[in-house]
N, C-alpha and C positions, 0 to 999 in steps of 0.2 A: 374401276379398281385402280388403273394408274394414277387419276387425280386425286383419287384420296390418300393413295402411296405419296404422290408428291407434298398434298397437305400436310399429314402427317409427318413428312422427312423435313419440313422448312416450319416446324413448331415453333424451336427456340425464333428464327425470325418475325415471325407474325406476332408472339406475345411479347417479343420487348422491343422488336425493329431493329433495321440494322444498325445503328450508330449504337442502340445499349448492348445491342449483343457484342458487338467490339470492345464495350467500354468491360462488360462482365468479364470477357475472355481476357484483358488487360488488368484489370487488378489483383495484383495479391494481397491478398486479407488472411492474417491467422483468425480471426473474428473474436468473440468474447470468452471466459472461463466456461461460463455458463449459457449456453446459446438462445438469445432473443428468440421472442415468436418472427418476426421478422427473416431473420437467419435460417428457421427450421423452416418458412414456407418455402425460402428460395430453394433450399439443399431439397426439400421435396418437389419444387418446378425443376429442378435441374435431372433427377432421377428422372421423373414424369416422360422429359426432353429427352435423355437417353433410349427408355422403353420406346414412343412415338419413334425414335427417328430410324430402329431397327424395326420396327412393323412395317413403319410406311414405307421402309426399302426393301420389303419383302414384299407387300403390297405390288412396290412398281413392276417388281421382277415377276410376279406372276402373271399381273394386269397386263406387261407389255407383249409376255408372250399369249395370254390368250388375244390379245389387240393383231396379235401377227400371224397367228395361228390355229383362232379360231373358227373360220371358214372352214378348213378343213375336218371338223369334229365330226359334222354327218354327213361328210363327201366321200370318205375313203371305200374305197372299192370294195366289195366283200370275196 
């Protein structure tokens, strides 16, 4: 669970790298009247990246405490 948390949270990395992911975060573009297919796929990668990067940071925060505390699930004393 926490690798796929961490997968998920470093999306935008993996699918443009780090040099394009600095270069996206650095431009401002008002873009066209009418938005290109081009344009709408990005704005729908970009949403995509938002969703991922809140799952996979719920992912890590679940995955690390079952990583730290799941030993104890069928140890505790009755």
């Amino acid at each position: 669970m926490t690798v796929a948390g961490v997968i998920l949270t470093i999306r935008p990395i993996i699918r443009l790298g780090l040099r394009g992911l600095l270069e996206v975060q650095s431009v401002i573009d008002g873009g066209h009247a009418t938005p290109t297919p081009k344009e709408i796929e990005a704005e729908n990668q970009q949403k995509l990246d938002a969703k991922s990067s809140l799952i996979g940071l719920f992912l890590l925060v679940i995955g690390a405490v079952i990583w730290g505390y799941g030993d104890l699930l069928g140890g505790l004393p009755k």
